[in-house]
C-alpha positions as CSV (number, residue, x, y, z in Angstrom):
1,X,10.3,35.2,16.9
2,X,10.9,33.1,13.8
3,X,9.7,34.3,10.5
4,X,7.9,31.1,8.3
5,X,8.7,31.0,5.2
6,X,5.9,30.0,2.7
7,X,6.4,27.2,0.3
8,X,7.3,27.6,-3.3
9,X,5.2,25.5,-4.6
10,X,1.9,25.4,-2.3
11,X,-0.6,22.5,-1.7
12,X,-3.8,22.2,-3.6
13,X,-6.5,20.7,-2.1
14,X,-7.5,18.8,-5.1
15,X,-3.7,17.0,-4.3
16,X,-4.5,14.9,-1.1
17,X,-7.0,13.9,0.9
18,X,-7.5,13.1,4.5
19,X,-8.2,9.3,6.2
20,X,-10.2,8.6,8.8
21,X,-7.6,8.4,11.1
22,X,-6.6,12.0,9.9
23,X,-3.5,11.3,7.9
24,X,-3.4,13.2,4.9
25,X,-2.3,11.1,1.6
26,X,-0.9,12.9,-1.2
27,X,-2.4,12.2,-4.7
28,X,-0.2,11.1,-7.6
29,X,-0.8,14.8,-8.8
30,X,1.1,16.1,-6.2
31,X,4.1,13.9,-6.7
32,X,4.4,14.5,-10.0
33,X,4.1,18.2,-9.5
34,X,6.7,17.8,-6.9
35,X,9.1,16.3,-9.9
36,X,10.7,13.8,-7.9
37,X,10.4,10.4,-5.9
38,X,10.8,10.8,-1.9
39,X,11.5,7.4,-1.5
40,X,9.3,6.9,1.6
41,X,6.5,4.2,0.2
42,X,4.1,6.7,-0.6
43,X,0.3,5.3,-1.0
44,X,-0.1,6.9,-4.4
45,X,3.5,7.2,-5.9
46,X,3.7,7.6,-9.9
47,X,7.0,6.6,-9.6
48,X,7.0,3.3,-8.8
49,X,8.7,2.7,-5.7
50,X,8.9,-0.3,-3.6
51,X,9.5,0.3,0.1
52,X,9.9,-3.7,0.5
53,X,12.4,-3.7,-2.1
54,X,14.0,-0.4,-2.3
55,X,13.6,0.0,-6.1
56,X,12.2,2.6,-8.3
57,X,10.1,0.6,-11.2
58,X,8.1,3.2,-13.4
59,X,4.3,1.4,-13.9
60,X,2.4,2.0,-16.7
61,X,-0.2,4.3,-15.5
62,X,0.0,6.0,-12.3
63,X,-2.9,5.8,-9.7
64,X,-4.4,9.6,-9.6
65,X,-7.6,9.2,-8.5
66,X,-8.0,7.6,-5.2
């Protein structure tokens, strides 16, 4: 049997939410917490990025409360 190893830096609830479909969407908390952009078009990214475009362009002031 596998051993699971635990995360080193574990999820808060207070960091994502779940749709009704059942997805769970990270908060821009999270990212930032995180440190870095994934690059995958990410519904709240602070970062900035574009999934249409490919390009990282920092906004003003992230989204952190939806």
């Amino acid at each position: 049997m596998a051993s699971i190893i635990p995360p080193s830096n574990p999820i808060d609830p207070e960091d994502y939410y779940k749709t009704e479909e059942g997805y769970i969407v990270f908060k821009a908390s999270y990212h930032l917490k995180r440190g870095y952009c994934c690059q995958s078009g990410c519904r709240h990214c602070p970062y900035g990025f574009d999934l249409r475009t490919g390009k990282i362009t920092k906004p003003s002031k992230p989204d952190d409360n939806a």
